[in-house]
C-alpha positions in Angstrom: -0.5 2.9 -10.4 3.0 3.9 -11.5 5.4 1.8 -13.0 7.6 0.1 -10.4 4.4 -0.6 -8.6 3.0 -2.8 -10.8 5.9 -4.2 -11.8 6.4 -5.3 -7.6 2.7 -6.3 -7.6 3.2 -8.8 -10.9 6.3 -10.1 -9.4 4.7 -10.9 -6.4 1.8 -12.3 -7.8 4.0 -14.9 -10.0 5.7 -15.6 -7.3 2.6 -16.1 -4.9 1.0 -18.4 -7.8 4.2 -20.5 -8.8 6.0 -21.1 -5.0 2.8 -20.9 -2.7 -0.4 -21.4 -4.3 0.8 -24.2 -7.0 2.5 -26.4 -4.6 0.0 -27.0 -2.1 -2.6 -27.5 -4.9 -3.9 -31.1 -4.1 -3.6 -32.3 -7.7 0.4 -33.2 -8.8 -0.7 -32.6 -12.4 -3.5 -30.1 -13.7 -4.0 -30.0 -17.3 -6.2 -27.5 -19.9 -5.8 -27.9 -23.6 -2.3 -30.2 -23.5 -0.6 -27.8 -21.1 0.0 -29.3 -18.1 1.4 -28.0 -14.5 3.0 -29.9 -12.4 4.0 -29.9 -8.9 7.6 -30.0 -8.2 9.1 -29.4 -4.9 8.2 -26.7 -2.6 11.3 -23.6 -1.6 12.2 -24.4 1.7 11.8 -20.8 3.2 8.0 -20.3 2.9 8.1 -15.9 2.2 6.3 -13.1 0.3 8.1 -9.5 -1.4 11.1 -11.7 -2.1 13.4 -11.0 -5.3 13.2 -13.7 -7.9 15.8 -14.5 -10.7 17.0 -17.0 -13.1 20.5 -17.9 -14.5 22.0 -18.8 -17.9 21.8 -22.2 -16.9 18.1 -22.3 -16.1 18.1 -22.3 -12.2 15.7 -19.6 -10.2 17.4 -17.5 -7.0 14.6 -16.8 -4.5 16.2 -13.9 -1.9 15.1 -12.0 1.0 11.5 -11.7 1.8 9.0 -11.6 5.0 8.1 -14.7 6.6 4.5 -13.4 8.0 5.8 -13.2 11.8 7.6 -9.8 11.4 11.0 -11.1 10.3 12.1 -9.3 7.3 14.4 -12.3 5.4 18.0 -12.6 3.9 18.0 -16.3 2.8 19.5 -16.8 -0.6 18.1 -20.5 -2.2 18.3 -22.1 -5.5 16.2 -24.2 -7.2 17.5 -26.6 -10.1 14.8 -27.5 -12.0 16.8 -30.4 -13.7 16.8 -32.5 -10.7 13.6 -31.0 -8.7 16.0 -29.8 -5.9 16.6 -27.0 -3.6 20.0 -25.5 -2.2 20.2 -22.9 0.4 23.4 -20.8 0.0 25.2 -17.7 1.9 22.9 -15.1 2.9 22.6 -11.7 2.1 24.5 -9.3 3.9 21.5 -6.9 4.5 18.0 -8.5 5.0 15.4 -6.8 3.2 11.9 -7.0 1.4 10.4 -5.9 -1.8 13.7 -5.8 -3.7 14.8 -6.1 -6.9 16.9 -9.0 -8.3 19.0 -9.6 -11.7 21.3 -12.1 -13.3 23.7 -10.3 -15.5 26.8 -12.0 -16.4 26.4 -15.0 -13.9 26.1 -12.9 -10.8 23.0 -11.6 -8.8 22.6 -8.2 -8.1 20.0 -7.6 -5.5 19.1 -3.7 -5.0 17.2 -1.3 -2.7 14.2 -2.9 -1.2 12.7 -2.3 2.2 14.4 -2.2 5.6 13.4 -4.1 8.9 12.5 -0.5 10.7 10.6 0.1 7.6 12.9 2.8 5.4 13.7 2.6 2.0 17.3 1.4 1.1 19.8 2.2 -2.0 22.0 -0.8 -1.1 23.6 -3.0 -3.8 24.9 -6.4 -3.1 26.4 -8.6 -5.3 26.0 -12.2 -5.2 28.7 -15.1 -7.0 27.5 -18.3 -7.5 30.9 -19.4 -8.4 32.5 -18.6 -5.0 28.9 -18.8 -3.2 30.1 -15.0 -1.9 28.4 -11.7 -1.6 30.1 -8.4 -2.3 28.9 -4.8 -1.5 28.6 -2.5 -4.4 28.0 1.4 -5.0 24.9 2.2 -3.8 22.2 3.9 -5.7 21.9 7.5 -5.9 18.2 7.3 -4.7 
């Protein structure tokens, strides 16, 4: 399995254990050896192949997705783990699966991914928390 692969299938699988599987566990704390989980409050937009990031300041970006009804997903929410709460902010310009996502310099970049009709995309979008705007970028050679 190459490299971006299995990078996508660990990424999912994080996400599919922390934002699915964890929260609909029945317990709202599970401990082993002093670690504990808790359960905190469930994203609102219930997805799989989403991009996943987290800024300086601690909070985790869930974007885009699939829904599991054939809608491919460009809902951009934020979770605050200070106070337990989600916020849904602008959407992504292009809806898309199986994308990556970074925080670098308190922006989100989300690149290339998956199309609806089921092509690969270079697009780059940038996303600013500060003004809660998106912003197309170059695109990726490839």
């Amino acid at each position: 399995m190459n490299t971006i692969l299995r990078s996508l299938l660990i990424k999912f699988l994080f996400v599919l254990f922390v934002f699915i599987i964890l929260p609909s566990s029945t317990h709202a704390e599970t401990c082993s050896n002093n670690l504990c989980w808790e359960t905190k409050t469930p994203m609102p937009t219930a997805r799989r192949a989403l991009g996943v990031a987290s800024d300086s300041n601690g909070n985790i970006f869930t974007l885009g997705g699939y829904d599991g009804q054939g809608g491919f997903l460009n809902v951009l929410e934020k979770y605050d783990p200070n106070n337990d709460s989600w916020t849904t902010k602008t959407p992504m310009p292009t809806a898309r699966i199986s994308l990556g996502l970074v925080s670098i310099n308190e922006k989100l970049y989300a690149i290339g991914g998956l199309l609806n009709d089921n092509t690969c995309t270079n697009i780059v979008e940038e996303y600013d928390p500060q003004s809660n705007t998106w912003a197309t970028k170059q695109s990726m050679p490839t």
